[in-house]
C-alpha positions as a printed NumPy array, in Angstrom:
array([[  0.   ,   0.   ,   0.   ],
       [  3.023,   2.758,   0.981],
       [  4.78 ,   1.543,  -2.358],
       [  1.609,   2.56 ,  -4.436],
       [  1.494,   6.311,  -2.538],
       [  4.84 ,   6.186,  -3.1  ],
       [  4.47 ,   5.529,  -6.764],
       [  2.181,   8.166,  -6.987],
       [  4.227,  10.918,  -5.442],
       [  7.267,   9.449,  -7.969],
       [  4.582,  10.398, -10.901],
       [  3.845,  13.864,  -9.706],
       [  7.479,  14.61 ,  -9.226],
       [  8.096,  13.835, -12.859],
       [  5.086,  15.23 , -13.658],
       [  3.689,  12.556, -15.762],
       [  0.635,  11.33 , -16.7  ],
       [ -2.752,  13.118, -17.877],
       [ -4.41 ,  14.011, -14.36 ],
       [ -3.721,  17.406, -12.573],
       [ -1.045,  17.595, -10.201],
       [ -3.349,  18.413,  -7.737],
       [ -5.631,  15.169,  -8.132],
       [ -2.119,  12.76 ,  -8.128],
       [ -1.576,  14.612,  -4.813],
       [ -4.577,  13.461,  -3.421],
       [ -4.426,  10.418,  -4.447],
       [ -1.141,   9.778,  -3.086],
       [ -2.468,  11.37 ,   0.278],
       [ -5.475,   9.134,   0.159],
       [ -3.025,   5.899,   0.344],
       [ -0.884,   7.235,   2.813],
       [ -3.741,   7.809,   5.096],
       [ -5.45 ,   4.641,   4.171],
       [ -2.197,   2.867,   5.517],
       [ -2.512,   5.064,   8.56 ],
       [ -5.466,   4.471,   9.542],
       [ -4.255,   0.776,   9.895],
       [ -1.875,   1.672,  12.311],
       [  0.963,   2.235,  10.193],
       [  3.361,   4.37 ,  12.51 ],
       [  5.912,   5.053,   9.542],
       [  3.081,   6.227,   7.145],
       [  0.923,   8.366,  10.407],
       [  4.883,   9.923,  10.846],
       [  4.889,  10.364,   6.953],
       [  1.516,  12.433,   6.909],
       [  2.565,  14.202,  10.112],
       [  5.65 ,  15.319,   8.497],
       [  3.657,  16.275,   5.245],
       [  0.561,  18.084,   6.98 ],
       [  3.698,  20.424,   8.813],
       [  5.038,  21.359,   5.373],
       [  2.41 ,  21.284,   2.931],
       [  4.043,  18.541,   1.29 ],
       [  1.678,  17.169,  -1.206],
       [  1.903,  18.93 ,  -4.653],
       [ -0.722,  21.37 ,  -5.515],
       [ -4.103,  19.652,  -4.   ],
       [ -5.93 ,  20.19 ,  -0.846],
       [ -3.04 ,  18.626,   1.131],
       [ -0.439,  21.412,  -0.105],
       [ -1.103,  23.909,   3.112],
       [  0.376,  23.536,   5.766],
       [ -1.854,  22.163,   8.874],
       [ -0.208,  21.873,  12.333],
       [ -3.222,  20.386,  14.08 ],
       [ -3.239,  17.598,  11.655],
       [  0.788,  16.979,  11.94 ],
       [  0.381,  16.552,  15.906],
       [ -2.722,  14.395,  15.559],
       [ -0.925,  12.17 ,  13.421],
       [  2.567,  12.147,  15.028],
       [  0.884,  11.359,  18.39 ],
       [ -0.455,   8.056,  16.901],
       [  2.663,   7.392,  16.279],
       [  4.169,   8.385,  19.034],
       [  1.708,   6.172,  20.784],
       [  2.959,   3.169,  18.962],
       [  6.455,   4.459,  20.033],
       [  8.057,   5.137,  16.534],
       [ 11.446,   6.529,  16.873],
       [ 11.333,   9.07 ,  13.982],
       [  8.319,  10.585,  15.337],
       [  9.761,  10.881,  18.66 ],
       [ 12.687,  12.507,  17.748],
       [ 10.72 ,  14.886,  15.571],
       [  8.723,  15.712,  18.489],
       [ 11.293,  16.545,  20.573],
       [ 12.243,  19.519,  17.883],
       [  9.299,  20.46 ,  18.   ],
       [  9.182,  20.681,  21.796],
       [ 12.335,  22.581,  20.958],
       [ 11.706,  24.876,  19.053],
       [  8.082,  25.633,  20.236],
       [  6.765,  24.114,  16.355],
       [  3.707,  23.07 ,  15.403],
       [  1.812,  24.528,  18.226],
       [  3.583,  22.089,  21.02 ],
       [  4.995,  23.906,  23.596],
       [  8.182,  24.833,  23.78 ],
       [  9.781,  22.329,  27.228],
       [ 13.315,  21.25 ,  27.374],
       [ 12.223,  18.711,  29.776],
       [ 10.048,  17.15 ,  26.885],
       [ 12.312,  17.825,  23.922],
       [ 14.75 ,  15.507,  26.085],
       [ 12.471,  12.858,  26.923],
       [ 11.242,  12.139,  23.873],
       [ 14.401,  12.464,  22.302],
       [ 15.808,   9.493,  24.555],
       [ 13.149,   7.511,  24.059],
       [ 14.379,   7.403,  20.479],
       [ 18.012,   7.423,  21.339],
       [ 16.944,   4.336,  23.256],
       [ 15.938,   2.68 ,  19.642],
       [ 19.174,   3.805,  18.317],
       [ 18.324,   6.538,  16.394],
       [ 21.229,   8.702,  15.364],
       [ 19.416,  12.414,  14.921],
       [ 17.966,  11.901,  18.3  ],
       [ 21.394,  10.752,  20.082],
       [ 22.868,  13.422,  18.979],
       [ 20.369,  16.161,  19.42 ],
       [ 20.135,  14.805,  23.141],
       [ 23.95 ,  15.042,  23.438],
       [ 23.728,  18.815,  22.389],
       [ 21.14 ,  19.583,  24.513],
       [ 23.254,  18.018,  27.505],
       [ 26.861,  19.933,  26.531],
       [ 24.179,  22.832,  26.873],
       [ 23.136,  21.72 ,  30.638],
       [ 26.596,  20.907,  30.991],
       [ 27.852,  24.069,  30.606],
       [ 25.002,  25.753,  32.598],
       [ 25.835,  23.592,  35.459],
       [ 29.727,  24.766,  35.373],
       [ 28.443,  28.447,  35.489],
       [ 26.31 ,  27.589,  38.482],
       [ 29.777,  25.82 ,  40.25 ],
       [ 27.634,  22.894,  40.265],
       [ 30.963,  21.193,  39.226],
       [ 29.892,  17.318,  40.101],
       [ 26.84 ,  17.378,  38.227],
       [ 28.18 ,  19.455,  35.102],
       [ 30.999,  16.38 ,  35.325],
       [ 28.297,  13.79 ,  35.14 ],
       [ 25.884,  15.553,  32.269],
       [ 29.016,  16.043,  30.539],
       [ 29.788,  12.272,  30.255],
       [ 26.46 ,  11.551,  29.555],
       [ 26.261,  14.056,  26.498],
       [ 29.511,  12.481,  25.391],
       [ 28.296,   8.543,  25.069],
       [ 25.423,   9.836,  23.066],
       [ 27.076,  11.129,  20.995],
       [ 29.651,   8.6  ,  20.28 ],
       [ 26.924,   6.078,  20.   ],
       [ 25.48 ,   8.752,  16.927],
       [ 29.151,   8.883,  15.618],
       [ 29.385,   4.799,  15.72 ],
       [ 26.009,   4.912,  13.745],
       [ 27.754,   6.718,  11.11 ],
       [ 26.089,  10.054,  11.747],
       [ 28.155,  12.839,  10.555],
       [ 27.178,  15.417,  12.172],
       [ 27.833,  13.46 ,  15.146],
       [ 31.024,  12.65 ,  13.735],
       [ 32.375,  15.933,  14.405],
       [ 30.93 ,  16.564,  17.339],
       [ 32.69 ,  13.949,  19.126],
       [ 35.548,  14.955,  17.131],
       [ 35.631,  18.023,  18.879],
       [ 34.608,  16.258,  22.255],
       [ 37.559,  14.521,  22.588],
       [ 39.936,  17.583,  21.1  ],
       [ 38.901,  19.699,  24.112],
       [ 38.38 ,  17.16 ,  26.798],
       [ 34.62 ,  17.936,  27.009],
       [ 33.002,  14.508,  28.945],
       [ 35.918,  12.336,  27.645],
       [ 39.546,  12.305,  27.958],
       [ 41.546,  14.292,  25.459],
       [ 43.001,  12.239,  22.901],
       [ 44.116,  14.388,  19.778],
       [ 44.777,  11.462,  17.371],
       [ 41.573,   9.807,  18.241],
       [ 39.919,  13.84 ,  17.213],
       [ 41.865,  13.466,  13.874],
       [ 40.667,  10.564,  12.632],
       [ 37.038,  11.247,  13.508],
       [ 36.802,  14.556,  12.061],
       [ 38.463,  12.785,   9.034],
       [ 36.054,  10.009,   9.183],
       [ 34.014,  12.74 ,   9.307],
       [ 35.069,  14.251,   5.964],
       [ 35.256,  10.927,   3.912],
       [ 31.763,  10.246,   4.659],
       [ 31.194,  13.506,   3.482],
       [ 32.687,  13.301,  -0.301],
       [ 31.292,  10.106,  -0.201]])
């Protein structure tokens, strides 16, 4: 069913066929819902994602619709679908889509998707915890700056070891400066260069 909507969205890209863009649109729509409605986290995430973006070509789906994209990424988030968790923790982030803006929630979902190994979310979670880090050292809350510090860093070599770039040079520079790891220079090098290759590849 998801390979036919994605068919469908293939065709309107190319632009294709004899029906308006708008009505391939909608008919793609209509099969990614269809799938949804079944319980289908990755196609519920799908039209989450769309409905935030206006995603679907020129049709009645094109505008953007933020109820719709947290009605459909809380089913499923309900069926605990690691993309859709770490989207919603941006959004919780960033204050999108009408969610509120909570860095308590923007880090609990985002470890419930770090727990499923998802790269984006362990790394985004190891960001946000250099950030608590470093608020910690300015409140000479040394201990617990150490701890959150070494915390941010395994999450983000766990996102590095799952081939994440961005990661990649994060821990890169982790380990350059010492931050939640033990300096080791060479170790910096080859990551960032890692880093690189993956990069031109």
């Amino acid at each position: 069913m998801h390979k036919l909507a994605l068919h469908l969205e293939l065709e309107l890209e190319r632009g294709s066929g004899e029906d308006p863009a708008s009505q391939r649109a909608d008919d793609a729509m209509r099969w990614w819902e269809t799938a949804a409605k079944l319980e289908w986290a990755p196609a519920q995430h799908e039209i989450a994602l769309r409905s935030a973006k206006g995603g679907f070509g020129a049709g009645a789906f094109a505008r953007a619709n933020y109820s719709a994209a947290v009605e459909w990424s809380s089913r499923a988030l309900a069926q605990g679908y690691a993309p859709a968790q770490f989207t919603r923790g941006n959004w919780h982030r960033d204050g999108a889509m009408g969610v509120a803006r909570s860095e308590d929630e923007s880090l609990r979902h985002w470890r419930l998707a770090a727990a499923q190994n998802h790269a984006g979310a362990q790394h985004s979670l190891g960001l946000a915890l250099i950030k608590r880090s470093a608020a910690q050292r300015r409140a000479r809350d040394g201990d617990a700056a150490a701890t959150t510090a070494r915390e941010a860093a395994d999450y983000i070599r766990s996102a590095a070891l799952l081939g994440n770039r961005a990661a990649m040079r994060t821990f890169s520079s982790l380990l350059a400066e010492g931050e939640g790891v033990e300096v080791d220079t060479l170790a910096a090098r080859q990551w960032k260069a890692a880093a690189e290759e993956k990069e031109l590849a």
